[in-house]
C-alpha positions in Angstrom: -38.6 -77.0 -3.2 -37.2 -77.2 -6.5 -35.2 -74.1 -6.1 -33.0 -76.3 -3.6 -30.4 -77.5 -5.6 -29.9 -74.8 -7.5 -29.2 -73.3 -4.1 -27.1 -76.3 -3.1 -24.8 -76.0 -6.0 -24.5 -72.2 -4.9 -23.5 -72.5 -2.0 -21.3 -75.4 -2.8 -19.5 -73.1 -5.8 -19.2 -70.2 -2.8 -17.7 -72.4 -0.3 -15.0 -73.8 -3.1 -14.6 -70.2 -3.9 -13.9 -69.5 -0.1 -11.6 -72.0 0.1 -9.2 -71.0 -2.6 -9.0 -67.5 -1.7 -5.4 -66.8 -1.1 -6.6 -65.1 2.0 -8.9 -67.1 3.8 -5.8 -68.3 5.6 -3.6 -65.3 5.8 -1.2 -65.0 8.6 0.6 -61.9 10.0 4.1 -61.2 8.9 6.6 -58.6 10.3 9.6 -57.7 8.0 12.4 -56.2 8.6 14.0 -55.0 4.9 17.7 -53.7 4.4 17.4 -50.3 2.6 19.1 -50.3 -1.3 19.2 -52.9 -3.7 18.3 -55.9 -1.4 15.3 -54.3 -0.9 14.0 -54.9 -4.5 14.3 -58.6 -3.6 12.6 -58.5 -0.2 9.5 -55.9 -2.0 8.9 -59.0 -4.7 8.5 -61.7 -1.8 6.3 -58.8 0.5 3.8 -58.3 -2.9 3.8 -61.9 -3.2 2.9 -62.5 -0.1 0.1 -59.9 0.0 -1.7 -61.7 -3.1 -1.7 -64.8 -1.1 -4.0 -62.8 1.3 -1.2 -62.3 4.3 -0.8 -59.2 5.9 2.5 -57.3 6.1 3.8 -54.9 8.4 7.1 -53.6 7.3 9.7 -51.6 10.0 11.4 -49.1 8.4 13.8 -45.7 9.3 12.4 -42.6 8.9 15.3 -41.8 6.5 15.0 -44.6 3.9 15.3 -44.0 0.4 13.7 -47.2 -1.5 11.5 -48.6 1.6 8.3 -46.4 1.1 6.2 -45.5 4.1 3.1 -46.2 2.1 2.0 -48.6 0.1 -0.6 -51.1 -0.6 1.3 -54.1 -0.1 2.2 -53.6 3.5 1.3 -51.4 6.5 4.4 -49.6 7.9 6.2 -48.9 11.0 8.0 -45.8 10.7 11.1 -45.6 13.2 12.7 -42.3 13.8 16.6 -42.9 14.8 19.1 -40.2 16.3 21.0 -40.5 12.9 20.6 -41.6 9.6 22.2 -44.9 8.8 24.9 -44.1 6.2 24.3 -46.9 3.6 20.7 -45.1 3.7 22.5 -41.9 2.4 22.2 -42.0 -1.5 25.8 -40.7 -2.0 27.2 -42.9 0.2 28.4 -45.9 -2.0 28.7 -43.2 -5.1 32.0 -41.4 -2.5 32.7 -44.7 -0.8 33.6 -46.0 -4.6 35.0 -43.0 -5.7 37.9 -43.1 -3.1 38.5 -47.0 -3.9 39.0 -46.5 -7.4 41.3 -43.5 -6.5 43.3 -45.5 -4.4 43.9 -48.2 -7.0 44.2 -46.7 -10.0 47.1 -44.0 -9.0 49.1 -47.1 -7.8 48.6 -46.0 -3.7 51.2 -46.5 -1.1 50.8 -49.4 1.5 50.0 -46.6 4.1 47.2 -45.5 1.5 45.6 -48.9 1.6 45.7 -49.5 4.8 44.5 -45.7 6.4 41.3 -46.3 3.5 40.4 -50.2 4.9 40.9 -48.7 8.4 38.7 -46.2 7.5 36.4 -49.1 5.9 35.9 -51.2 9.1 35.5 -47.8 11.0 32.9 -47.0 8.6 31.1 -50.4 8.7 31.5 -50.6 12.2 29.7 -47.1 12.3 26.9 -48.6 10.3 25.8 -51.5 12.7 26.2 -49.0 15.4 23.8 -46.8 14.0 21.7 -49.7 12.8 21.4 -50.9 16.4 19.8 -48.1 17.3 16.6 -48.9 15.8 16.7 -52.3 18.6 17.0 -49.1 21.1 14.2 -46.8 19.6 11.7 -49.7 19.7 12.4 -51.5 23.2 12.1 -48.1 24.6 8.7 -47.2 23.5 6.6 -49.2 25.6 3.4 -48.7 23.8 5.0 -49.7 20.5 6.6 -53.1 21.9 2.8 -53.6 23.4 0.8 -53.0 20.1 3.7 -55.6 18.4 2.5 -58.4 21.2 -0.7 -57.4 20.9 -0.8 -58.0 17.2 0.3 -61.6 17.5 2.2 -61.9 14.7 3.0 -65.6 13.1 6.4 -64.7 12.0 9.4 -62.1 11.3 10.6 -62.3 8.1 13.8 -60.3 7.6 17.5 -59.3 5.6 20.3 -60.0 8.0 22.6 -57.8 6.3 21.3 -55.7 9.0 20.3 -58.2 12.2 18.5 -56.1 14.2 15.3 -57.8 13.6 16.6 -60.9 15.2 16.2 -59.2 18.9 13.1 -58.2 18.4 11.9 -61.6 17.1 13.7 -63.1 20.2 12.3 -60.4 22.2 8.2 -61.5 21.0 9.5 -65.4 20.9 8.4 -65.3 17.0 9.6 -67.7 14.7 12.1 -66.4 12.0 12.9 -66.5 8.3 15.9 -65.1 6.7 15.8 -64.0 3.1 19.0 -63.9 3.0 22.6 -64.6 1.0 25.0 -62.3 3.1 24.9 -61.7 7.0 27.0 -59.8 9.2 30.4 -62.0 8.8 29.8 -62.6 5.0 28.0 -65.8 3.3 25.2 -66.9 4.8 26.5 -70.7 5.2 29.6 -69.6 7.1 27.1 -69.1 9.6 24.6 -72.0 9.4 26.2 -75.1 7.4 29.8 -76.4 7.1 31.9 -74.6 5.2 35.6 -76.3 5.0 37.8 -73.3 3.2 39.7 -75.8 1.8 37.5 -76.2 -1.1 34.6 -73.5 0.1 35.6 -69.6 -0.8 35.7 -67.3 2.0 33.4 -64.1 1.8 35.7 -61.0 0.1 38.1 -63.8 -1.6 37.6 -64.4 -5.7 39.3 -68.0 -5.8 37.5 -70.9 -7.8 36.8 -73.7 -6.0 39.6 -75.3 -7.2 42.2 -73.1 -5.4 46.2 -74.2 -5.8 47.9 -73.9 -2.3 48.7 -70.3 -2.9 44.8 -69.2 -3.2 43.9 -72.0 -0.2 46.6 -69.8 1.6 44.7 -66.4 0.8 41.0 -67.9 1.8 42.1 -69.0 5.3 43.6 -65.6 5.1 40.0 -64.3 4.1 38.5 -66.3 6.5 40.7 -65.5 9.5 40.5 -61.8 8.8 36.4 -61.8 8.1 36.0 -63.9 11.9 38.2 -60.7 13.3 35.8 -58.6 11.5 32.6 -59.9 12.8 34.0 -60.7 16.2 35.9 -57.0 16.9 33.8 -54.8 14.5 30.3 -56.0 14.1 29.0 -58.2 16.8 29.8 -55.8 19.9 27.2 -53.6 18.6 24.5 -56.5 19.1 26.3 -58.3 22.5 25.7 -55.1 24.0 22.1 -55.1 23.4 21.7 -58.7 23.9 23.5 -57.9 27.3 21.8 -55.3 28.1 17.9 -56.0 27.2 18.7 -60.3 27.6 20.9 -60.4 30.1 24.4 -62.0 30.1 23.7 -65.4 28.9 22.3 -64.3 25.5 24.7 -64.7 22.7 24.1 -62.3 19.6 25.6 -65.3 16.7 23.6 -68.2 19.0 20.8 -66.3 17.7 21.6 -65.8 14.1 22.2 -70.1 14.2 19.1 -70.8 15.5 17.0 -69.2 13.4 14.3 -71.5 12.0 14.3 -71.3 7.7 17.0 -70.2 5.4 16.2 -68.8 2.2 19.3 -68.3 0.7 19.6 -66.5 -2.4 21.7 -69.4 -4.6 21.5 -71.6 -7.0 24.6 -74.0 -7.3 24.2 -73.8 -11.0 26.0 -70.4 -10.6 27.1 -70.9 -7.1 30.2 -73.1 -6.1 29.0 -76.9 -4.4 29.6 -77.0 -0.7 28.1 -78.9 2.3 24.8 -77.5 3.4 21.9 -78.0 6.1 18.1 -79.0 6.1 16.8 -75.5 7.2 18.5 -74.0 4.1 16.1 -73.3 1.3 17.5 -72.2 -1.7 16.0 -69.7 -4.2 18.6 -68.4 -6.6 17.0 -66.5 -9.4 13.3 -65.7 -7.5 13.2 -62.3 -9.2 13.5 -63.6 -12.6 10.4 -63.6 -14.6 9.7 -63.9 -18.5 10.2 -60.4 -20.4 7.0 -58.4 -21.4 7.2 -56.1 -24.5 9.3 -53.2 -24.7 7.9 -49.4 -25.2 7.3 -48.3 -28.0 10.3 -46.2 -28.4 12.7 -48.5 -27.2 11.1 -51.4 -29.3 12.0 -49.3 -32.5 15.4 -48.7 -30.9 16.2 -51.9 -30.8 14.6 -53.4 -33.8 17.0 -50.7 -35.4 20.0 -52.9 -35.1 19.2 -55.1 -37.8 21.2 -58.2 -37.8 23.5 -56.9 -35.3 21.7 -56.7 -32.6 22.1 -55.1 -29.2 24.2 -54.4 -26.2 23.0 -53.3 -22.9 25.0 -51.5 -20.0 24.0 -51.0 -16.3 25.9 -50.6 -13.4 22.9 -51.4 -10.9 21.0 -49.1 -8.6 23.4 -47.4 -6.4 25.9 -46.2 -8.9 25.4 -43.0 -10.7 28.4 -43.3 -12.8 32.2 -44.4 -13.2 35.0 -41.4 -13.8 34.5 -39.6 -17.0 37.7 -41.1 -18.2 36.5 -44.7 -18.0 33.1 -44.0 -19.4 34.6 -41.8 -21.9 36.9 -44.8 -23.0 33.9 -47.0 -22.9 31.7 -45.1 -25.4 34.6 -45.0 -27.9 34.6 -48.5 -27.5 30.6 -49.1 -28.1 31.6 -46.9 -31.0 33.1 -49.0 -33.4 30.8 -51.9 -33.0 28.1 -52.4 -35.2 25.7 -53.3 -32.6 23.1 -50.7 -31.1 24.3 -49.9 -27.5 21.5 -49.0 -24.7 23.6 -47.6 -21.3 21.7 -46.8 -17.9 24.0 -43.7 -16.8 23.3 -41.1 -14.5 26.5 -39.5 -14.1 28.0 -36.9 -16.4 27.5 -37.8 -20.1 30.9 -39.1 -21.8 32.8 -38.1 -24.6 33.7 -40.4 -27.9 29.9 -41.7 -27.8 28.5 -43.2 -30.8 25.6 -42.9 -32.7 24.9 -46.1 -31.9 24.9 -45.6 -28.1 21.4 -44.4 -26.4 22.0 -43.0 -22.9 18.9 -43.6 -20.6 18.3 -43.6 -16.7 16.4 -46.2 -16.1 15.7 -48.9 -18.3 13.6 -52.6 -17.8 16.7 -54.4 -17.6 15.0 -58.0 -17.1 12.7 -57.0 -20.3 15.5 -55.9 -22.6 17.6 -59.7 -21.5 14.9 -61.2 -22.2 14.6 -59.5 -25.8 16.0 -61.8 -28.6 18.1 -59.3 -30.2 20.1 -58.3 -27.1 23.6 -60.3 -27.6 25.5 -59.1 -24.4 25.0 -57.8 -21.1 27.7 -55.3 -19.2 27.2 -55.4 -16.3 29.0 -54.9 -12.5 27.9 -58.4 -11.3 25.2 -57.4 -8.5 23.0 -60.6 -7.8 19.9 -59.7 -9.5 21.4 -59.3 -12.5 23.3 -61.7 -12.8 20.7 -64.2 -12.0 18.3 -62.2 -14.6 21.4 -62.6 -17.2 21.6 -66.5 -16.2 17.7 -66.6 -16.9 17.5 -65.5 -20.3 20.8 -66.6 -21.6 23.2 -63.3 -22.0 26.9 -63.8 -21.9 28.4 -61.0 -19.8 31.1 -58.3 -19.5 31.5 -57.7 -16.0 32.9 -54.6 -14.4 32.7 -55.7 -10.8 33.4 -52.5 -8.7 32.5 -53.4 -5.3 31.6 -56.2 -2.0 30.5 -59.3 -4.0 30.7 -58.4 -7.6 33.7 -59.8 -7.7 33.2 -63.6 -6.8 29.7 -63.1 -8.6 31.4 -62.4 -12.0 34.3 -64.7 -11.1 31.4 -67.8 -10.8 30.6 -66.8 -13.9 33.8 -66.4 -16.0 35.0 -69.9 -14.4 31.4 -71.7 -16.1 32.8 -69.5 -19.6 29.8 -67.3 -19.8 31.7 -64.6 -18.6 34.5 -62.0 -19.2 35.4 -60.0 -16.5 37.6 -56.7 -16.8 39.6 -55.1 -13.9 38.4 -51.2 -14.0 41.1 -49.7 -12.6 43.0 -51.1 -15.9 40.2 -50.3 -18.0 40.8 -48.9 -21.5 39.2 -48.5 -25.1 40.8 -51.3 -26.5 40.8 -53.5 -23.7 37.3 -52.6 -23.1 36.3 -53.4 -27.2 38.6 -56.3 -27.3 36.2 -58.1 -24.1 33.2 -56.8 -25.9 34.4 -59.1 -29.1 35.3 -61.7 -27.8 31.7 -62.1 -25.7 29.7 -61.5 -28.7 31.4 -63.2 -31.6 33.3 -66.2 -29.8 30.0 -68.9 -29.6 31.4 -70.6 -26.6 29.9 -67.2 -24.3 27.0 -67.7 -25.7 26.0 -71.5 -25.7 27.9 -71.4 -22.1 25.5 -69.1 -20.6 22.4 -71.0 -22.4 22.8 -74.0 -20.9 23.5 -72.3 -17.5 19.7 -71.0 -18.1 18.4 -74.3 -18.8 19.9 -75.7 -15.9 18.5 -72.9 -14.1 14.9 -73.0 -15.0 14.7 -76.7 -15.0 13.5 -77.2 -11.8 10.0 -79.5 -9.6 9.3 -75.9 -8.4 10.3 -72.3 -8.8 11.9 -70.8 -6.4 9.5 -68.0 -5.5 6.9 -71.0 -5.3 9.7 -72.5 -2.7 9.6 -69.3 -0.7 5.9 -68.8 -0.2 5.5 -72.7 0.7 8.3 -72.5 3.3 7.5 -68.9 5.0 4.0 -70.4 5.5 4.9 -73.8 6.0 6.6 -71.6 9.3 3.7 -70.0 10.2 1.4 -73.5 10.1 3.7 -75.7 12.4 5.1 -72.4 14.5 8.7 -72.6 13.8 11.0 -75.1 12.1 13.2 -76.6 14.6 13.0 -80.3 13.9 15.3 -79.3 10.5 17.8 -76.6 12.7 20.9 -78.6 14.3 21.8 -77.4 17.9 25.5 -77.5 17.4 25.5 -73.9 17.7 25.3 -74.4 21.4 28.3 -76.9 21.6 31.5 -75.2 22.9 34.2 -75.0 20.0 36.4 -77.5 21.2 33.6 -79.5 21.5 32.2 -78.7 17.9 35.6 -79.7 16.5 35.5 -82.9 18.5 39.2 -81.5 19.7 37.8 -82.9 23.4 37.3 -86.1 22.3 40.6 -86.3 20.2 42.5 -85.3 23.2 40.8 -88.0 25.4 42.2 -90.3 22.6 45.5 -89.4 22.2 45.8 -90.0 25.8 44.1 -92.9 26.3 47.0 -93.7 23.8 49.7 -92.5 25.4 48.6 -94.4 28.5 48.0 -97.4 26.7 51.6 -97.0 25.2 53.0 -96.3 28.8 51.4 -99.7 30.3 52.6 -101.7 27.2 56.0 -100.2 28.0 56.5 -100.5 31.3 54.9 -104.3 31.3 57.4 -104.7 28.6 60.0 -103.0 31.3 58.9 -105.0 34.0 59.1 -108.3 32.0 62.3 -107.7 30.7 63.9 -107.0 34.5 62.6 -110.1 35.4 64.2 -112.2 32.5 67.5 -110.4 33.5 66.9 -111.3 37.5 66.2 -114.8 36.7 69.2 -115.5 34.5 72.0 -113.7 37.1 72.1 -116.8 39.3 72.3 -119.2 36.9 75.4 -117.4 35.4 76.8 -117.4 38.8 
């Protein structure tokens, strides 16, 4: 009898034990990644995820590049299309730049321009099509689609920049999450919240917030051209298979807008303020994470620079390199600054460099910001870095190249923690003349500080915000009671332009009656006073 309550108190620690587990709740997540860069943000949520006991089944082509088929975060469902998505194609971006920067640096005709954005929309417009395909592959395979149901999965959790999860999740009525910033016609708000472009900057347009007429005159432009875009080049790709496995009445964008959480990739201490809804979570930064020590090699690299300290040059995952001439201009320019230089390039190895300039293909970007004696990043102003570079206080010098890059480093350079070069333009001394302005001028620096210490200051992180609210999801089955139904509401009717009209001529008839009373009135004045004249 007395071993009782030692027993007690076991049983007591094992069912506490049993209760924290991370997976004595876990719930069944399908994810639908976008291949590239965007998947190193969806991977950190998926491992996440998998520590807090859930399991994950990821759907994947049979041709991608970064999303592995195994792995021990997720299970994988392995989809073999009839062609390879281009942006899937590792040279892809690497010619797709190369052209652009041909175009603008030999000072192209109009024709030029325009046969190369033609070319563009066909091109994008051949990526959706091809993405599409993957809807096809999997609502054809009966046994697939039946093993999916039989699952019972809580919830889809998916990158719009490719929507073709969105059918399937309507197809096994499963709730939805977005981890998203960018969806088929550009910023994710355009689509969800209200986004007046008089203040708001259209997708594809660098203007502050501020604009003067002439810049509020190129954002409706933006934002008129973006709507033909997603209405003539993207969306018929997914009407058609909403028509065809739906039926008429099922509207591709209705079912972007009524998906149930939002988690956008901002923070509005680097993003411009604008209006914004209750099903929008916001988790700028998410990737960002304290530095850990450096190897060995590049500790002593870097410790090297003495008083100086260092530079560091990346140009993100899916470049391999600028033209030799650029980079050939930049490493004469790291050359005559006294600071140790450490560049991430793959292509071919440039002329002019320094002593001072290490050449390496990969390097642990978020470690080496994070390093005290790193004074400036240079970078191309892709998300994650720029939110890393936020994080641990680096002034940049941004050579934005392509898509966003260019309002990314534009938020920036507008807070002063930024200098942002045009490329095409690009020489030595331009290039060293940025470069010392960034690191000796304090204003970069003490800009971009307090930008991190708004950033970090925060009730709860933002990867904290994204596990509560994907689960939160999967507890109560969906979200709806925060999603407005506007989405629904005929345009005329979602501008209120009904209702305006009703009013104008309620006026107009209340106008005529005063009139013609007044009319009346009058003709009987004049009647009256005739005979009396007479």
């Amino acid at each position: 009898m007395s071993s009782l309550p030692g027993t007690t108190c076991l049983v007591l620690l094992v069912s506490v034990l049993l209760l924290t587990v991370p997976g004595s709740h876990g719930g069944k997540i399908l994810v639908f990644p976008v291949d590239g860069s965007h998947w190193v943000n969806m991977n950190l949520l998926i491992e996440g995820l998998h520590a807090r006991g859930h399991n994950i089944t990821v759907v994947r082509s049979a041709s991608s590049w970064y999303v592995k088929e195994k792995s021990p975060h997720y299970t994988s469902i392995t989809v073999h299309l009839p062609e390879t998505i281009n942006i899937e194609r590792q040279d892809f971006f690497v010619s797709f730049l190369s052209r652009m920067l041909e175009i603008q640096r030999k000072g192209a005709s109009v024709l030029a321009f325009i046969s190369f954005y033609w070319e563009m929309l066909t091109s994008l417009s051949e990526i959706h099509r091809q993405a599409s395909q993957l809807v096809v592959e999997m609502f054809e395979n009966p046994q697939l689609m039946q093993s999916l149901q039989d699952t019972q999965f809580d919830l889809v959790l998916m990158d719009p920049g490719l929507p073709v999860g969105v059918l399937v999740a309507h197809q096994l009525q499963l709730p939805t999450v977005f981890n998203v910033r960018w969806i088929t016609s550009g910023e994710g708000h355009f689509v969800v919240a209200p986004s007046p472009i008089s203040y708001v900057p259209t997708s594809g347009c660098a203007v502050p917030s501020e604009m003067t007429f002439a810049q509020r005159i190129k954002n409706m432009f933006h934002y008129a051209l973006n709507i033909c875009i997603d209405t003539f080049v993207v969306s018929p790709h997914y009407n058609r298979l909403c028509a065809r496995y739906f039926g008429p009445n099922t509207n591709f964008y209705h079912l972007l807008q009524s998906i149930d959480i939002w988690l956008m990739r901002v923070d509005f201490v680097f993003e411009f303020p604008r209006p914004t809804m209750p099903n929008i979570v916001y988790i700028g930064g998410f990737q960002c994470k304290p530095s850990k020590a450096l190897p060995s090699e590049l500790e002593e690299f870097v410790q090297s620079s003495g008083e100086h300290g260092v530079i560091i040059m990346s140009l993100g995952t899916l470049i391999k390199g600028l033209p030799i001439d650029i980079t050939s201009g930049i490493a004469a320019a790291f050359a005559q600054l006294p600071q140790k230089v450490i560049w991430r390039h793959l292509g071919e190895q440039p002329q002019n460099l320094g002593n001072n300039t290490l050449l390496v293909q990969w390097m642990p970007q978020n470690d080496l910001l994070g390093h005290p004696k790193v004074k400036a990043f240079v970078a191309h102003g892709g998300t994650n870095g720029v939110y890393e570079a936020i994080y641990h206080g680096v002034p940049v010098v941004g050579l934005p190249l392509l898509f966003d890059q260019f309002e990314n480093l534009l938020r920036l350079e507008v807070r002063g923690a930024a200098k942002v070069l045009d490329v095409t333009k690009l020489t030595s001394k331009i290039f060293l003349e940025a470069l010392q302005d960034v690191l000796y001028k304090s204003s970069y620096h003490s800009n971009m500080q307090r930008l991190s210490r708004l950033h970090r200051d925060k009730p709860l992180q933002p990867l904290d915000s994204a596990y509560f609210w994907i689960e939160f999801v999967m507890r109560h089955k969906g979200a709806s009671h925060l999603r407005t139904e506007s989405y629904k509401m005929p345009w005329y009717a979602y501008h209120s332009l009904d209702v305006i009209g009703f009013l104008l001529l309620a006026v107009v008839v209340l106008m005529a009656i005063v009139v013609a009373i007044f009319h009346f009135l009058c003709c009987r004045v004049c009647r009256k006073k005739k005979p009396k004249q007479e």
